[in-house]
Backbone as CSV, one residue per row, in Angstrom:
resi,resn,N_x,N_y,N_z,CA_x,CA_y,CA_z,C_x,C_y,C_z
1,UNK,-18.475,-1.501,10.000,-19.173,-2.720,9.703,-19.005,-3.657,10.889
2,UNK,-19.973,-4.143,11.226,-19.743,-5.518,12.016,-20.282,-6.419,11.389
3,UNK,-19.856,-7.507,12.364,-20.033,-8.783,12.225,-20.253,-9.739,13.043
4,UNK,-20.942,-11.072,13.020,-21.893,-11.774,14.129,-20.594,-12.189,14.716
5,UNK,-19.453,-12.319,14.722,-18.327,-12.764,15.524,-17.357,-12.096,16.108
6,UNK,-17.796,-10.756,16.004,-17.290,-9.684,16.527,-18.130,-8.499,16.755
7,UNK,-18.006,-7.688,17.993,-18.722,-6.568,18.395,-18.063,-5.318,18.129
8,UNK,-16.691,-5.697,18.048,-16.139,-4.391,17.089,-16.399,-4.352,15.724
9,UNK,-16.562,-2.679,15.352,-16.616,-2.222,13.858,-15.080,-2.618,13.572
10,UNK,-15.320,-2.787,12.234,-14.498,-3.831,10.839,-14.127,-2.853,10.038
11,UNK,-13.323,-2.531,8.930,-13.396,-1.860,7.621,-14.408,-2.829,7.000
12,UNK,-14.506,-2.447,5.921,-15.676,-3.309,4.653,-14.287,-4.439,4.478
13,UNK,-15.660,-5.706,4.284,-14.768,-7.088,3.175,-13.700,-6.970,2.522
14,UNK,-14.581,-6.031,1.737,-13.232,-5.818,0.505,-11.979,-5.070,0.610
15,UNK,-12.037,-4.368,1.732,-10.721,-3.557,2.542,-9.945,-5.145,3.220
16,UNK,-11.246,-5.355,3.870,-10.194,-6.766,4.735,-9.829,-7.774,3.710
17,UNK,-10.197,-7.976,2.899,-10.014,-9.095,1.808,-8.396,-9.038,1.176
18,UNK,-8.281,-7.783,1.445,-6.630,-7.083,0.077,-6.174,-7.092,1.552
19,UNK,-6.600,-6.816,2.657,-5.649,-6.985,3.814,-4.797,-8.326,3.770
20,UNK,-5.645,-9.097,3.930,-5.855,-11.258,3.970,-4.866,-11.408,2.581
21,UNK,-5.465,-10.972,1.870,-4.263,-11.308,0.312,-2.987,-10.333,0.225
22,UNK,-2.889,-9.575,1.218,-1.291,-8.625,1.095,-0.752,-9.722,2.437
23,UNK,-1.457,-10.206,3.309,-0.347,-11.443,4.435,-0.110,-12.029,3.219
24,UNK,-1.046,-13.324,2.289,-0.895,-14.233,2.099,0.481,-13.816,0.798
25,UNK,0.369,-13.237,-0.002,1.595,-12.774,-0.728,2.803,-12.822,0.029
26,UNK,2.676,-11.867,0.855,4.282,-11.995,1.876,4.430,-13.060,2.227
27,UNK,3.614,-13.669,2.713,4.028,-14.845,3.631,4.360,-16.225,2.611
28,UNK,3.930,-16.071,1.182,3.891,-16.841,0.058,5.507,-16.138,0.023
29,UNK,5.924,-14.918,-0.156,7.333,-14.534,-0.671,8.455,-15.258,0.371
30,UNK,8.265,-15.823,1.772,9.099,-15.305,2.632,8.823,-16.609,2.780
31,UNK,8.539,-17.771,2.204,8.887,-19.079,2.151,9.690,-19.562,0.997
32,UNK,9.143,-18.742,0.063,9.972,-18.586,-1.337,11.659,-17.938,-1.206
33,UNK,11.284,-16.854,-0.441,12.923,-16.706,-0.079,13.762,-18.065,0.447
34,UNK,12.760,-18.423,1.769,13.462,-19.612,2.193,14.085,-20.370,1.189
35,UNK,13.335,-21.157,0.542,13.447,-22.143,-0.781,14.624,-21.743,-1.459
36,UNK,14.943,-20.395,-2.446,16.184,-20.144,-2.513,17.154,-19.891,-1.951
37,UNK,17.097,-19.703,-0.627,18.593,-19.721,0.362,18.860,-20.904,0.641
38,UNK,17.863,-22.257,0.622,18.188,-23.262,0.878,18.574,-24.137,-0.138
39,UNK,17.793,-23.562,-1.666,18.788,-24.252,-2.543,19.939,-23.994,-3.297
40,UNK,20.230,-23.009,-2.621,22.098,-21.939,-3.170,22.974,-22.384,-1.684
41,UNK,22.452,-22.864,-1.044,23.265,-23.318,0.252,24.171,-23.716,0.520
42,UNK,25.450,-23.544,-0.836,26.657,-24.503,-0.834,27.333,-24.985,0.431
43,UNK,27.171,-24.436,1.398,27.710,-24.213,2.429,27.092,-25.575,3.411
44,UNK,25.808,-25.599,3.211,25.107,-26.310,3.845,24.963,-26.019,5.299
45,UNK,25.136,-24.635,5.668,24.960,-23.777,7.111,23.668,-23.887,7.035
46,UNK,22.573,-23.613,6.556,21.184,-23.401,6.677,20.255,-24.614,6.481
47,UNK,19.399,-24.644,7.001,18.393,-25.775,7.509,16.719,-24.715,7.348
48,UNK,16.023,-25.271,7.147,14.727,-25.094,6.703,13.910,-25.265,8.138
49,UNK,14.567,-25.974,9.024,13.671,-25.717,10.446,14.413,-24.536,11.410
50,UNK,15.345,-23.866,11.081,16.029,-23.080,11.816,15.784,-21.460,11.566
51,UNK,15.609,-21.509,9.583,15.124,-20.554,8.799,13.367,-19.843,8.785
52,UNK,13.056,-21.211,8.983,11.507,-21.113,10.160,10.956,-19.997,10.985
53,UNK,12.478,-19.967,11.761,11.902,-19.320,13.049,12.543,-18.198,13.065
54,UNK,13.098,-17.745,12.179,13.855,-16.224,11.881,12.509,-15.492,11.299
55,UNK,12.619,-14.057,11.828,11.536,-13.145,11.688,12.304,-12.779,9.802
56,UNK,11.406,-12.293,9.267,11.767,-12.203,7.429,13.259,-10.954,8.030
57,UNK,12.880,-10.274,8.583,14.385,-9.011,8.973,15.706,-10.387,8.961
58,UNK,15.783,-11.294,9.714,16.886,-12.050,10.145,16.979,-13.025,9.165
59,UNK,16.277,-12.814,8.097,16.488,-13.722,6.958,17.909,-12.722,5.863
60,UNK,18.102,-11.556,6.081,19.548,-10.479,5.372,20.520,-11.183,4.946
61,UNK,20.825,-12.025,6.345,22.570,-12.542,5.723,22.501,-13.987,5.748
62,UNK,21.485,-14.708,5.798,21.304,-16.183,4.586,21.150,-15.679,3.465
63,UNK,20.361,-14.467,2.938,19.866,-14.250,1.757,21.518,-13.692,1.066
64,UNK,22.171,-12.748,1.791,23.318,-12.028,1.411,24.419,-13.566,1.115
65,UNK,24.255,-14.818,2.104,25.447,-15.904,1.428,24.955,-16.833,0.515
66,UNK,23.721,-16.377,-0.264,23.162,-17.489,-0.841,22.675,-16.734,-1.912
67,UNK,21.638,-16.082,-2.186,21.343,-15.452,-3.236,21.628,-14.101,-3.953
68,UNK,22.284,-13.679,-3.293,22.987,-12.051,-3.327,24.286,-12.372,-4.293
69,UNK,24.460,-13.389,-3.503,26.006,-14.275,-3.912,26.317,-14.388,-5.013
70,UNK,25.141,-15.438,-5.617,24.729,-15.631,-7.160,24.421,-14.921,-7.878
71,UNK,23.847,-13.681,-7.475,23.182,-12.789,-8.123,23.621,-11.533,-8.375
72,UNK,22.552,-10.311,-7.253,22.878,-9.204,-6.868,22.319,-8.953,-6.084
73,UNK,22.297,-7.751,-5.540,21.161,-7.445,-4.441,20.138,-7.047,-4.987
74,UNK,19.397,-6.947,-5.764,17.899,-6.549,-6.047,17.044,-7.321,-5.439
75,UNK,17.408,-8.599,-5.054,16.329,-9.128,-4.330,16.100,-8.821,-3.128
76,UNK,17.531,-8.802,-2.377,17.691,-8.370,-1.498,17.476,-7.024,-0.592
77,UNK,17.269,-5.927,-1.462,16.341,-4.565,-1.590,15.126,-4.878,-1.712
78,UNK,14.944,-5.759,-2.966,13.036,-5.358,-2.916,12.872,-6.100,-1.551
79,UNK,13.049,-7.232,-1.027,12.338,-7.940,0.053,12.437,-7.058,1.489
80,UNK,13.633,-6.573,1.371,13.706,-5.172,2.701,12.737,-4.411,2.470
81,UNK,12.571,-3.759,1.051,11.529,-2.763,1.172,10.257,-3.309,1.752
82,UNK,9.708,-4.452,1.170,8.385,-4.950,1.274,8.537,-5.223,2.669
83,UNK,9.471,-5.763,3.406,9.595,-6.255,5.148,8.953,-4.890,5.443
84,UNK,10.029,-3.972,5.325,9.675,-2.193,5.786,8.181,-1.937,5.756
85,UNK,7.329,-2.266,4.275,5.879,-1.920,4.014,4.839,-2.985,4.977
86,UNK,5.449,-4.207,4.767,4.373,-4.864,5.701,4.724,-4.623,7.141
87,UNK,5.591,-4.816,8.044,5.594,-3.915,9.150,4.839,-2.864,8.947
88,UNK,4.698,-1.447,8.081,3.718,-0.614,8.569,1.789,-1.379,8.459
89,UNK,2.156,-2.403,7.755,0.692,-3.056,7.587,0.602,-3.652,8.808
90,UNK,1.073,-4.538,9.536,1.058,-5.245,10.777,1.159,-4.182,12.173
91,UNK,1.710,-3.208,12.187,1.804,-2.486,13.396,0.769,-1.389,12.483
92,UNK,-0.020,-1.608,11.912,-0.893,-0.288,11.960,-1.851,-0.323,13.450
93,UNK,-2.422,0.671,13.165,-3.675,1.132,14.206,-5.503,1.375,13.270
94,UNK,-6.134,0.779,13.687,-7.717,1.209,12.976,-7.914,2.579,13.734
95,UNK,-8.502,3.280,12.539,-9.164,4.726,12.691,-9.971,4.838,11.580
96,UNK,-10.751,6.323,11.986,-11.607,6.328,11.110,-11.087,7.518,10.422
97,UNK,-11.490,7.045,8.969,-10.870,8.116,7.915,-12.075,9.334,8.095
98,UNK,-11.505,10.249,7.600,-11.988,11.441,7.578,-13.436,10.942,6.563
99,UNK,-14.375,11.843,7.376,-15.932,11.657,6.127,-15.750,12.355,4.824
100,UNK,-16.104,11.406,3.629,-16.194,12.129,2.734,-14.853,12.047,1.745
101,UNK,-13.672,11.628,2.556,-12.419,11.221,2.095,-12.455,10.542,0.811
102,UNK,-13.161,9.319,0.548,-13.304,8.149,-0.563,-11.953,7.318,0.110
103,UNK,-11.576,7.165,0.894,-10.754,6.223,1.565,-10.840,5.252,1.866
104,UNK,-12.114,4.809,2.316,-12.774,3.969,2.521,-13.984,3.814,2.270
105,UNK,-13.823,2.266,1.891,-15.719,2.637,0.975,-17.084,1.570,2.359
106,UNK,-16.279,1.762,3.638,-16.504,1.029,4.809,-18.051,2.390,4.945
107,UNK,-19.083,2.169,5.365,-20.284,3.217,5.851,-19.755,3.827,7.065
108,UNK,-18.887,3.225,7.905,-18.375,3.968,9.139,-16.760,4.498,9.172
109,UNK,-16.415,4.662,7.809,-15.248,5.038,7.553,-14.110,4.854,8.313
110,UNK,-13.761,2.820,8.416,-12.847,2.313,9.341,-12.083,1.844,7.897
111,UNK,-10.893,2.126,9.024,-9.649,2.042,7.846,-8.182,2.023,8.985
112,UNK,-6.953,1.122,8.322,-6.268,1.375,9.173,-5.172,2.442,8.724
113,UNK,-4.401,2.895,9.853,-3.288,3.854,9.280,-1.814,3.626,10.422
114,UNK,-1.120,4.296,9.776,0.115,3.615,10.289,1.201,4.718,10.644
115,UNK,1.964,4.505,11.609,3.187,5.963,11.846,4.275,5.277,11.867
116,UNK,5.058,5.719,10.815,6.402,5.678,10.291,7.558,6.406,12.052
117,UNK,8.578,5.695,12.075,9.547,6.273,12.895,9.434,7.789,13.066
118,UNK,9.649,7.995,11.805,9.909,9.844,11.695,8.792,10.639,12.246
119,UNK,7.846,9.910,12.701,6.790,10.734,13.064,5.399,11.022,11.661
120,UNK,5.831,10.703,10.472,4.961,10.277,9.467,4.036,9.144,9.641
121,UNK,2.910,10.372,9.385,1.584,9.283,9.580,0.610,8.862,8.450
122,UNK,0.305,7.532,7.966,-0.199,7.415,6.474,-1.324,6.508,6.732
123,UNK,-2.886,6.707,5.589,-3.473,5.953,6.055,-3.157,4.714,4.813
124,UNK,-3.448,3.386,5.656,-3.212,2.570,4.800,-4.376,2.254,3.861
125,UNK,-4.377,2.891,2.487,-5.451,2.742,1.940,-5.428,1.538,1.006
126,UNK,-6.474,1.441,-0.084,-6.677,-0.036,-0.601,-5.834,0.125,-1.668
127,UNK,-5.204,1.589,-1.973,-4.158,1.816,-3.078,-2.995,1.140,-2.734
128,UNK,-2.738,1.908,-1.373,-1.250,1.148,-0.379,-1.402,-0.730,-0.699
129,UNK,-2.285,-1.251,-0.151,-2.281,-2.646,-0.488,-2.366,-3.097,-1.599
130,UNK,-2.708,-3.125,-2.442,-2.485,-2.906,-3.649,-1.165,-3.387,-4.460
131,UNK,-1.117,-1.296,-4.131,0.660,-1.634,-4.178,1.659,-2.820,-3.948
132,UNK,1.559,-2.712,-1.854,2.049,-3.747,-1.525,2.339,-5.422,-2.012
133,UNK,0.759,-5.759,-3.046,0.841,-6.976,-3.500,1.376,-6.981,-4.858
134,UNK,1.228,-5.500,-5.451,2.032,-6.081,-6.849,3.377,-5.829,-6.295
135,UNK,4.016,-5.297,-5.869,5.636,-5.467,-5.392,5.992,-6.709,-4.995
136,UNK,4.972,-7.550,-4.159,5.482,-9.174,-4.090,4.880,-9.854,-5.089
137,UNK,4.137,-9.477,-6.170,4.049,-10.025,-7.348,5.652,-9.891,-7.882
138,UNK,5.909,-8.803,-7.959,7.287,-8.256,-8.735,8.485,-9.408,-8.088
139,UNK,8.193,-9.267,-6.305,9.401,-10.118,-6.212,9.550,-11.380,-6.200
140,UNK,7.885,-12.242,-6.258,7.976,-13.689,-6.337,8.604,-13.587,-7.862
141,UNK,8.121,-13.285,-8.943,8.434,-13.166,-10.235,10.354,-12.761,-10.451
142,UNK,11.026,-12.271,-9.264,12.135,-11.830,-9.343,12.571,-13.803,-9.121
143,UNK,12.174,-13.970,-8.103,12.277,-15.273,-7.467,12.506,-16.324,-8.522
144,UNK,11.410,-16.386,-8.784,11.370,-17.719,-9.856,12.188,-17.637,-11.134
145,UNK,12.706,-16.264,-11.203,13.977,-16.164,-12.421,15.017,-16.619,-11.551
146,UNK,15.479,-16.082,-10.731,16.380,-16.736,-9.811,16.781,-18.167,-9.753
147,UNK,15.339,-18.643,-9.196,15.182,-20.283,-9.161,15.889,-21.070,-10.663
148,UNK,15.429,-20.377,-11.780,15.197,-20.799,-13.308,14.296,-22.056,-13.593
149,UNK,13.407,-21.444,-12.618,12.220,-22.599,-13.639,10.737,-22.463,-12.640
């Protein structure tokens, strides 16, 4: 697909659309993390302009003296996992899915896909995103029990 603001082929809307709403989830979770490390902060080590500029990976051990603390680690797992999944969303590569696949419902069968360390290669389909957003459904919802209210 193109588009008048670009001369490169696109996946379809609706591929890019669950793309746009799997950032905005994370990036909705990973302010929300902030928010609870900053309000379990007994310590008062952490600051909200410092927490800013930490990539979500270097957010581990505010989260480990602040909400892990109180808690357990489940939050602290699911948000690694999801870091792990959106990294393969952000360092993917566009290709074209195989014809005929149903992978993409793009007419030029653009889609992105992604290679894992191990040499595992996956395409990121609209199932994968999907996924990806109900898991930060799961963990904002972990969140706001946390918070209690």
């Amino acid at each position: 697909m193109y588009e008048t603001y670009s001369r490169q082929s696109l996946p379809s809307k609706k591929y890019r659309e669950l793309l746009g709403s799997a950032v905005c989830v994370f990036n909705s979770n990973n302010s929300f993390i902030i928010e609870n490390i900053l309000k379990n902060d007994a310590s008062g080590v952490y600051s909200w302009y410092n927490l800013i500029d930490c990539t979500s990976g270097e957010l581990s051990k505010p989260i480990k003296d602040t909400i892990t603390k109180k808690s357990n680690t489940k939050i602290a797992n699911n948000f690694s996992n999801i870091i792990q999944t959106r990294n393969r969303i952000m360092h993917s590569f566009q290709v074209t899915a195989p014809e005929g696949s149903s992978m993409s419902d793009d007419k030029d069968n653009q889609i992105l896909a992604t290679k894992y360390k191990n040499g595992k290669q996956e395409y990121i389909t609209e199932e994968f995103l999907l996924k990806f957003i109900r898991d930060n459904n799961e963990l904002s919802s972990q969140l706001h029990s946390f918070r209690g209210y």
